[in-house]
Structures are given as structure tokens and as C-alpha cells.
C-alpha positions in Angstrom: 4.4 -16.5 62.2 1.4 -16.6 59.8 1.3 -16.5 55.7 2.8 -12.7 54.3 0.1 -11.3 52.7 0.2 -9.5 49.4 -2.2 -7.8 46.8 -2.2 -7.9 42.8 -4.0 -5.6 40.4 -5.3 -7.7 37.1 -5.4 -4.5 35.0 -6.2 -5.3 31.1 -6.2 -1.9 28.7 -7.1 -2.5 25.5 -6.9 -6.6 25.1 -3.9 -6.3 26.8 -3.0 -7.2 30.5 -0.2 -5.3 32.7 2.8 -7.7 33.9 5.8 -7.0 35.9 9.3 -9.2 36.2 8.7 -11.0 39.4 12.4 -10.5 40.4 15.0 -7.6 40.0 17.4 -7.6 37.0 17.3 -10.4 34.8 17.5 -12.7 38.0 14.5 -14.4 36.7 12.4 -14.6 33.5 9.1 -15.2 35.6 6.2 -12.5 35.0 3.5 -11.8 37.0 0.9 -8.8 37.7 2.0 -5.8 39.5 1.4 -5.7 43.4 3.5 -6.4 47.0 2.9 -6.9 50.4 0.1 -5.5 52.9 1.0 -3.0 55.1 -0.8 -3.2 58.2 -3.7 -0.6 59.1 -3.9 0.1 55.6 -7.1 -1.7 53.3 -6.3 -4.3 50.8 -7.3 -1.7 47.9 -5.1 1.2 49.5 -2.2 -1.5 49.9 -3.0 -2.2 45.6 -2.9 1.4 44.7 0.3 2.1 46.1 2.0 -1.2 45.3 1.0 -0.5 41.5 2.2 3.4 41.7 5.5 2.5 43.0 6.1 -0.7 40.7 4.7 1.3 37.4 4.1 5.2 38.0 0.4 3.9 37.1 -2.9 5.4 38.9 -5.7 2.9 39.5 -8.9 2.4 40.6 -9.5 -0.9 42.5 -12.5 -2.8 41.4 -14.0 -6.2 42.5 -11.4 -9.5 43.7 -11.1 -12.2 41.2 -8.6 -14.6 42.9 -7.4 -15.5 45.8 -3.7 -17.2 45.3 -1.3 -19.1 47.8 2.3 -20.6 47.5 5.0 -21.4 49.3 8.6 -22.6 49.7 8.8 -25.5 52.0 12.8 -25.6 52.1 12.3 -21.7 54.2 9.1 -21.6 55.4 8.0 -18.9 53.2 4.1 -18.9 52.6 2.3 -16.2 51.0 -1.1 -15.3 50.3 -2.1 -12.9 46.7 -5.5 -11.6 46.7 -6.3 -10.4 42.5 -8.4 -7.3 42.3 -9.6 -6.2 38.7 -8.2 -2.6 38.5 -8.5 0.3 35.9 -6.2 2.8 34.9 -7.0 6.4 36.3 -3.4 8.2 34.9 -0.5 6.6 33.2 2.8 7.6 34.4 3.6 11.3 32.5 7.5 9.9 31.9 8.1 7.2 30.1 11.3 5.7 32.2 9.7 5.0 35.3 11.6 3.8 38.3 10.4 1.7 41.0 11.6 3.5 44.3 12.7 -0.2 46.1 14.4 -1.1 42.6 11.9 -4.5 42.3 10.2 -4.2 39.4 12.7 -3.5 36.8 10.5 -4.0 33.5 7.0 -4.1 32.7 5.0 -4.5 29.3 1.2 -4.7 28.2 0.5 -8.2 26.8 -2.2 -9.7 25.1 -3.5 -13.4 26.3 -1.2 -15.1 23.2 1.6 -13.5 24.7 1.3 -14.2 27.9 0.8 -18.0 27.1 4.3 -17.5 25.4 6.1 -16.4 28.5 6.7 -17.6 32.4 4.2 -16.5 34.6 2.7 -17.1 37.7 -0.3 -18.1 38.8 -1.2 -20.4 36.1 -4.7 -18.9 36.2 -3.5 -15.6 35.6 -4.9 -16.0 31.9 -7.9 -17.0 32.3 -8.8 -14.7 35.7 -7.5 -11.6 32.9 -9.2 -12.5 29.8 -12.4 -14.2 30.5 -15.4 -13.2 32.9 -14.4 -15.3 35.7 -16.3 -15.3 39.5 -13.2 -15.2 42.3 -11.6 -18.2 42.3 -8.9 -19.8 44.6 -6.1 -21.4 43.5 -4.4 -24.0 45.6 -1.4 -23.8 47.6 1.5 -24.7 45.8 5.5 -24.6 45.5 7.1 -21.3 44.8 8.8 -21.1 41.6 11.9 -18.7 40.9 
């Protein structure tokens, strides 16, 4: 079986950039941007709109790539494949307590680049591909992180 494949909206709103917990409850204190798995049939943007409405109630409109990231775990096998798109925001969510439907994504906040250098995130490009006029980039495979 090949590498999962997911998508991941880079949306930044006013100098700051959308992140998600990467892991339900406070299971982990790794952050990254909102997104999921491809769903077969469907386009990579398609797949990014509805990832990022379930996850955060948020609208978007799916702009150009601007990464393409891989990891993996090689105790399981697990190997995934991210592809970035910049994203804008079309409608914020009219309630404020938003509930992602599969019970993932459990908190979600608007940070600015010092802030995210402050926290535990993944990719490690994730602030430079948000806060500076980047061309797509690819980052390496590497080891998954929890």
C-alpha cells in the first residue's frame, strides 16, 4: 500500500496564521495547520475545503500550493504525504464553539510567526512557507513526531 495522502490550508488573516492541535484532547502539544486525508474522486482543493470546514466551521477559498511535505513512522509503516495550499477565508464560522464532527481537532487559535516559533509544530517549514513569499517547496521525508 502506497503513502496516505493528505491536504493542509496555510491560511494567514491579519499577520496571523490558522493552527489546529494535531491530536485529540490534550494527547499532544503538537500544532499544525488545518487539513486531513484525500478522499478519492474528489480534487485536492475540494478535499482542503472540506477538511478545513469540518476541523474549524471556516469557509475557504483554495489558492496556489506552497509545500509539498512527507513523514513517516518506520516502527508501523505509516507514510504520509501533505500538500500546503495558501487559502483565504470566505466566512468564519457564525458560532463561536465549533465542533469538529470526527472529534479531531479539538482547539484551534490564530497565531502570529513569534508565536508560533514559541510552540510545537510541525513541519519545521511551516513558518517560513506562512510568513514569507516562498515558491513550493518540498520538505524531505522524515520521522513522525507525536
Amino acid at each position: 500500500m502506497g503513502p496516505r495522502m493528505a491536504v493542509r490550508a496555510v491560511i494567514v488573516r491579519q499577520g496571523r496564521l490558522l493552527i489546529v492541535n494535531a491530536y485529540p484532547g490534550d494527547e499532544s502539544d503538537l500544532w499544525c495547520a488545518p487539513g486531513g486525508g484525500v478522499v478519492r474522486g474528489s480534487s485536492l482543493p475540494a478535499n482542503l475545503e472540506r477538511e478545513v470546514h469540518e476541523e474549524t466551521g471556516i469557509a475557504i477559498r483554495v489558492g496556489a500550493p506552497c509545500l509539498v511535505n512527507e513523514f513517516h513512522d518506520p516502527d508501523s509503516g505509516f507514510h504520509q504525504v501533505d500538500v500546503y495550499f495558501r487559502a483565504q477565508v470566505v466566512a468564519m464560522p457564525k458560532g463561536a464553539d465549533w465542533t469538529d464532527p470526527e472529534g479531531i481537532v479539538t482547539r484551534r487559535r490564530w497565531v502570529t510567526e513569534a508565536e508560533l516559533r514559541t510552540l510545537r509544530f510541525k513541519p519545521d517549514s511551516l513558518p517560513v512557507v506562512a510568513f514569507s513569499a516562498t515558491d513550493l517547496r518540498y520538505d524531505p521525508l522524515e520521522v513522525i513526531v507525536r
